[in-house]
N, C-alpha and C positions, 0 to 999 in steps of 0.2 A: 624345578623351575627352569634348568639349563634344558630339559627335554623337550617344553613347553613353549621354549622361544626359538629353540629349535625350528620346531615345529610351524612356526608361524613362518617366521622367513623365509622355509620352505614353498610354505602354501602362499604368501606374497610373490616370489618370483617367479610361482607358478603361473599364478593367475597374472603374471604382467606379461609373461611367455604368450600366454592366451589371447591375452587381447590384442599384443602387439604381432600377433600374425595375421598376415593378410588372409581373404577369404578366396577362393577360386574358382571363379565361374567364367563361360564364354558367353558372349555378346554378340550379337550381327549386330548393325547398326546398315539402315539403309536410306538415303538421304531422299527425304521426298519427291523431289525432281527426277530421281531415277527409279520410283515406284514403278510407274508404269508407264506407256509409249511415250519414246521422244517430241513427238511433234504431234498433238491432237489439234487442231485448229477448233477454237468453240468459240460461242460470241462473247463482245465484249459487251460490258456495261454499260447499259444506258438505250442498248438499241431495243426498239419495239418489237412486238410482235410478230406483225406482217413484216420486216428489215431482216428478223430472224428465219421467217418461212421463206423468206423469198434467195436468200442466201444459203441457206442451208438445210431447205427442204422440208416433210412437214418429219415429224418427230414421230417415233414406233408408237409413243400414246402420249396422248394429255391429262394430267391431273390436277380435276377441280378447284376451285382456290380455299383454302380457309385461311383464317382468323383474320383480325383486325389491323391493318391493313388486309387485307386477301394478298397469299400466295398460293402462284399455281407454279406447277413443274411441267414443262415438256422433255419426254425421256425419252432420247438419242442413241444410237447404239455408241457405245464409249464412253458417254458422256449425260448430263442432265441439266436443263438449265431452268434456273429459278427466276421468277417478272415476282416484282412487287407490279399489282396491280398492271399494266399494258410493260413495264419496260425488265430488261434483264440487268437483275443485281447480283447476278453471279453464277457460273456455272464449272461441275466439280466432272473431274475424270471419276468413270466408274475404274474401283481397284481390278486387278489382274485377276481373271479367275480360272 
């Protein structure tokens, strides 16, 4: 019985050893802002089409619109930007490559 309890208290302080050690790994952590170039100039929101070509040129290519609403993409070097229908809702830095 004394071997047995022993034994337990053993294997309880073992396993609290276990879990109360930390685990050890490395991490980068890289804050979105400094993914990639500091200053990309891209359009804002809300401007048309022609506002967009005419400021910024026409774009490497243009992609068709789909779905409901229709969205199209004009892809820029650096960068991409999305028109719901004639205007820009958004436009995303291409990452580093």
């Amino acid at each position: 019985m004394k071997k047995s309890l022993a034994l337990m208290l053993i294997m309880g302080a073992t396993g609290a050893l276990a879990v109360s050690m930390p685990a050890a790994a490395d991490s980068v952590a890289v804050p979105v802002g400094q993914q990639g170039e500091k200053q990309v100039d891209t359009p804002n929101r809300g401007l048309n089409k022609s506002q967009v070509a005419q400021r910024y040129g026409e774009p490497a290519s243009r992609k068709a619109p789909v779905g409901d609403p229709p969205i199209s993409r004009w892809v820029y070097n650096g960068y991409t930007v999305y028109f719901e229908k004639d205007y820009v809702i958004h436009a995303v830095r291409h990452p580093n490559q």
